[in-house]
N, CA, C and O of each residue as an XYZ file, in Angstrom:
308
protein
N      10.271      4.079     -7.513
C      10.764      2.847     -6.903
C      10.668      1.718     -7.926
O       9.809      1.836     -8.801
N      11.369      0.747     -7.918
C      11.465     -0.127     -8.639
C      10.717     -1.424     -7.918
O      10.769     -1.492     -6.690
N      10.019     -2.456     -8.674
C       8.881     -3.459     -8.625
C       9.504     -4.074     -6.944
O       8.723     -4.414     -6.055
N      11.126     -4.110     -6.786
C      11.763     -4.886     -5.511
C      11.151     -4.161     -4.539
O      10.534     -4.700     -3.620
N      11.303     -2.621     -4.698
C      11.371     -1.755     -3.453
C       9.798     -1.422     -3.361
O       9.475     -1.194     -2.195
N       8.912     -1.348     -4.125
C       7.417     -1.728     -4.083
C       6.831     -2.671     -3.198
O       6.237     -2.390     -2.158
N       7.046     -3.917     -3.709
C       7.155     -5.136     -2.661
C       7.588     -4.825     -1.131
O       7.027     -5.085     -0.066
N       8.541     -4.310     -1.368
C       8.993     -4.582      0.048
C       8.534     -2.961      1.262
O       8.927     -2.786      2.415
N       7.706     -2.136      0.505
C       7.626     -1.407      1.090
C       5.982     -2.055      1.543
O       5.353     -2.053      2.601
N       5.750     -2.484      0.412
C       4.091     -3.084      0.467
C       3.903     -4.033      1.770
O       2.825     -4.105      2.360
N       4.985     -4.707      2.133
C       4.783     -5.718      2.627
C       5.158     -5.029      4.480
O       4.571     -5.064      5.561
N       6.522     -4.436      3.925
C       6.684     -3.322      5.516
C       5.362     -2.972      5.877
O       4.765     -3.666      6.700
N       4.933     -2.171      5.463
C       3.369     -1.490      5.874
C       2.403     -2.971      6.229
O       1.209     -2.706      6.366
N       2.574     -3.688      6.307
C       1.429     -4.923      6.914
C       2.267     -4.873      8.504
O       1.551     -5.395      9.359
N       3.448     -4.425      9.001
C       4.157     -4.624     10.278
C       3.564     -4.098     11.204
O       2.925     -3.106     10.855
N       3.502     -4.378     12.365
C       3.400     -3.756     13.771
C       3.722     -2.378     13.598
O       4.667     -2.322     12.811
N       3.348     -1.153     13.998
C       3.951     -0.204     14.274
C       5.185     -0.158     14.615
O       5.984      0.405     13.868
N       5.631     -0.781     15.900
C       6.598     -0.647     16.221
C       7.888     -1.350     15.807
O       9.001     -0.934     16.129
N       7.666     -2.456     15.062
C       8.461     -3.111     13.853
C       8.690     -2.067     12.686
O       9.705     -2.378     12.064
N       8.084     -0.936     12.186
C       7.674     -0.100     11.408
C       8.982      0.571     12.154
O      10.168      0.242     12.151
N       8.351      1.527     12.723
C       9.376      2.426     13.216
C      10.920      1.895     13.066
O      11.838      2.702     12.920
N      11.126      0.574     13.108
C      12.570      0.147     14.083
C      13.165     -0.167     12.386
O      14.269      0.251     12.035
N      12.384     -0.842     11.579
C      12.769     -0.730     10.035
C      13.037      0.503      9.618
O      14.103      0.623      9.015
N      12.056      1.939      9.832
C      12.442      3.187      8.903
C      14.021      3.804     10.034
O      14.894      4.575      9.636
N      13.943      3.159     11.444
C      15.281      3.868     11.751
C      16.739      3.340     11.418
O      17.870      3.811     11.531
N      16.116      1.956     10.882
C      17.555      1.146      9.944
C      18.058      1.547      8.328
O      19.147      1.527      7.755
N      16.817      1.877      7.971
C      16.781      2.392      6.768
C      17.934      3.717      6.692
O      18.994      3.902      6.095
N      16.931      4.649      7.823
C      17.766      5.827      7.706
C      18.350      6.074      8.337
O      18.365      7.211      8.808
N      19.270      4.996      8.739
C      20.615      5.031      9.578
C      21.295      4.387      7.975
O      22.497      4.623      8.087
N      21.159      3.972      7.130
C      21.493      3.250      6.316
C      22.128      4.279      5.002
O      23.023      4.103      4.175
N      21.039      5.586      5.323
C      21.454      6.917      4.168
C      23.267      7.497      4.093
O      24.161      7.417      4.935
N      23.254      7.899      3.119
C      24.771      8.909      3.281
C      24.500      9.796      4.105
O      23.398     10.308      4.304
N      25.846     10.097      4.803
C      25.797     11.066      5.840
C      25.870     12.442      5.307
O      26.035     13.403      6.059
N      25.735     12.572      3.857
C      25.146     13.623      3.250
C      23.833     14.112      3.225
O      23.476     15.149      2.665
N      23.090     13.293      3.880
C      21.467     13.209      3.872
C      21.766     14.024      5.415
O      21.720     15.253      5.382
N      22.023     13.444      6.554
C      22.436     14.081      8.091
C      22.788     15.038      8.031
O      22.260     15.654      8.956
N      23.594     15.843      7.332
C      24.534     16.959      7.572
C      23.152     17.883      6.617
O      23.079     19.083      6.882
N      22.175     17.347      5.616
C      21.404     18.172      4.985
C      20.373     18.678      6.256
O      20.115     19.872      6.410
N      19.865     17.694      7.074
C      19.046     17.679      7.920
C      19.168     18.328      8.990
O      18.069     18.707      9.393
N      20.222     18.703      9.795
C      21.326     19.790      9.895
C      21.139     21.082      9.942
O      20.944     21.937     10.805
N      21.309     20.981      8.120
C      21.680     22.531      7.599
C      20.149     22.616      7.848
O      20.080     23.354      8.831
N      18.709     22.219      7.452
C      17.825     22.475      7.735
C      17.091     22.902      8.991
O      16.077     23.599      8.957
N      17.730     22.389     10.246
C      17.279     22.358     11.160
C      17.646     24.075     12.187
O      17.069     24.837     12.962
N      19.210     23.879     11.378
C      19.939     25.588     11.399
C      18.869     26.652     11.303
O      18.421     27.456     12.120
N      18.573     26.354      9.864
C      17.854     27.744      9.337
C      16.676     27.540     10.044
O      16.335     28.547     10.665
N      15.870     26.496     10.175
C      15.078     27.159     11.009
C      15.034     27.583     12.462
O      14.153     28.167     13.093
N      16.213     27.134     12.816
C      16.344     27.815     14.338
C      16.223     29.312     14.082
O      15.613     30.033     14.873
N      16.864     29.832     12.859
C      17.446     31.076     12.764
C      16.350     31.877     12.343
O      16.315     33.016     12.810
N      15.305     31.476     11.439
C      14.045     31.793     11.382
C      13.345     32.106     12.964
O      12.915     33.180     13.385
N      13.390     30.994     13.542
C      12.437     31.429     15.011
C      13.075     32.546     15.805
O      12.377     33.390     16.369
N      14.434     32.560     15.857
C      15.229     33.971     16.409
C      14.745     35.197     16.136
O      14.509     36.223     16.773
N      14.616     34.647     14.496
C      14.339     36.344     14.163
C      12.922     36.694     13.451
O      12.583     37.451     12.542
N      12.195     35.684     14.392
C      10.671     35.673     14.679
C      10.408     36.655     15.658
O       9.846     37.750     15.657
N      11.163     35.716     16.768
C      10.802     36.425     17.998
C      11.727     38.005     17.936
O      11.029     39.008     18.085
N      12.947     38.179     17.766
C      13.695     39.325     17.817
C      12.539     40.510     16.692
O      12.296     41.661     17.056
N      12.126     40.072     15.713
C      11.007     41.218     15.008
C       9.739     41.226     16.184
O       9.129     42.277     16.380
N       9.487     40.314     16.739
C       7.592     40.384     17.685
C       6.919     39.919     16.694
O       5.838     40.440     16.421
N       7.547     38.554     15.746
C       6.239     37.988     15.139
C       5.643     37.070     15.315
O       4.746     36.519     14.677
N       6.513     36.703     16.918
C       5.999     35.525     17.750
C       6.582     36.270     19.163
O       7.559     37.008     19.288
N       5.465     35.722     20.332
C       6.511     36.162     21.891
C       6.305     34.679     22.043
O       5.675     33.741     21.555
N       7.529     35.095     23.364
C       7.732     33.898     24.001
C       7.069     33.706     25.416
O       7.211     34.577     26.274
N       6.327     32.533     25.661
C       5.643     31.922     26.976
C       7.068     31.693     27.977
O       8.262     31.577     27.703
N       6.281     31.693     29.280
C       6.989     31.540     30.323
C       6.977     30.215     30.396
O       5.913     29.722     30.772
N       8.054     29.331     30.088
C       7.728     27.690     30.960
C       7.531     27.544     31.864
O       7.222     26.354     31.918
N       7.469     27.934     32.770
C       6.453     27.527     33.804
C       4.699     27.900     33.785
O       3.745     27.217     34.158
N       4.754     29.062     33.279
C       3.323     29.193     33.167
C       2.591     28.653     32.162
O       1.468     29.153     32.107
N       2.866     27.571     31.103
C       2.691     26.713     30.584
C       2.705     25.809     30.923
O       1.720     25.267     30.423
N       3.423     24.841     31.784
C       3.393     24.143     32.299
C       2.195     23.695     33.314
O       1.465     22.704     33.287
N       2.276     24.939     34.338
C       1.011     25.219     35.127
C       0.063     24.842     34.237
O      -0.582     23.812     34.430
N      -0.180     25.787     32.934
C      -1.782     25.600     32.363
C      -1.917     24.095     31.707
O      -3.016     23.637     31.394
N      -0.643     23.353     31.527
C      -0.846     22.075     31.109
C      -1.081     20.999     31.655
O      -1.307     19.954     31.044
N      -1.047     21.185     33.386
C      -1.506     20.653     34.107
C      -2.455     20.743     34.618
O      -3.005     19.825     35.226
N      -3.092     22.463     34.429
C      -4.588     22.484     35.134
C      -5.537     21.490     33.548
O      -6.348     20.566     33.609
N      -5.139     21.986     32.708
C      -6.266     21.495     31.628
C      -5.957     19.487     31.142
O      -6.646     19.028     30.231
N      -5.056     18.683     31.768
C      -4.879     17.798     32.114
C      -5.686     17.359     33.203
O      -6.212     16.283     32.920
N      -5.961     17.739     34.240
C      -6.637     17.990     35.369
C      -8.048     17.526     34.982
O      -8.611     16.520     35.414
N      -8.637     18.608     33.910
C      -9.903     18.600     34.522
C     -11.136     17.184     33.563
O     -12.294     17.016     33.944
């Protein structure tokens, strides 16, 4: 980064959280939509990874509801 973008990142980080957040989603609304379409292709492969997680048995899959259930009993107690 250059001494501008130093500063101004230095100075972001003194913000509210939620001023924080609302700056990094301007920012990166601000990227080429070459950056989106990368994020994308990333998000692909790993869907395609977890498919063929579960399709080998190197993960099973929970019942949502019976997760749910247990996320409410252990909320509960």
């Amino acid at each position: 980064m250059n001494a501008l973008a130093e500063k101004l990142a230095e100075e972001a980080l003194t913000l509210p959280e939620g001023d924080r957040a609302a700056l990094a989603d301007v920012l990166l609304r601000s990227l080429k939509v070459a950056a989106s379409d990368q994020v994308d292709l990333l998000w692909a492969k790993e869907a395609e990874q977890r498919v063929r997680e579960v399709e080998d048995g190197t993960v099973a899959l929970l019942d949502g509801k019976a997760v749910l259930l247990k996320a409410r009993e252990r909320l509960q107690r």
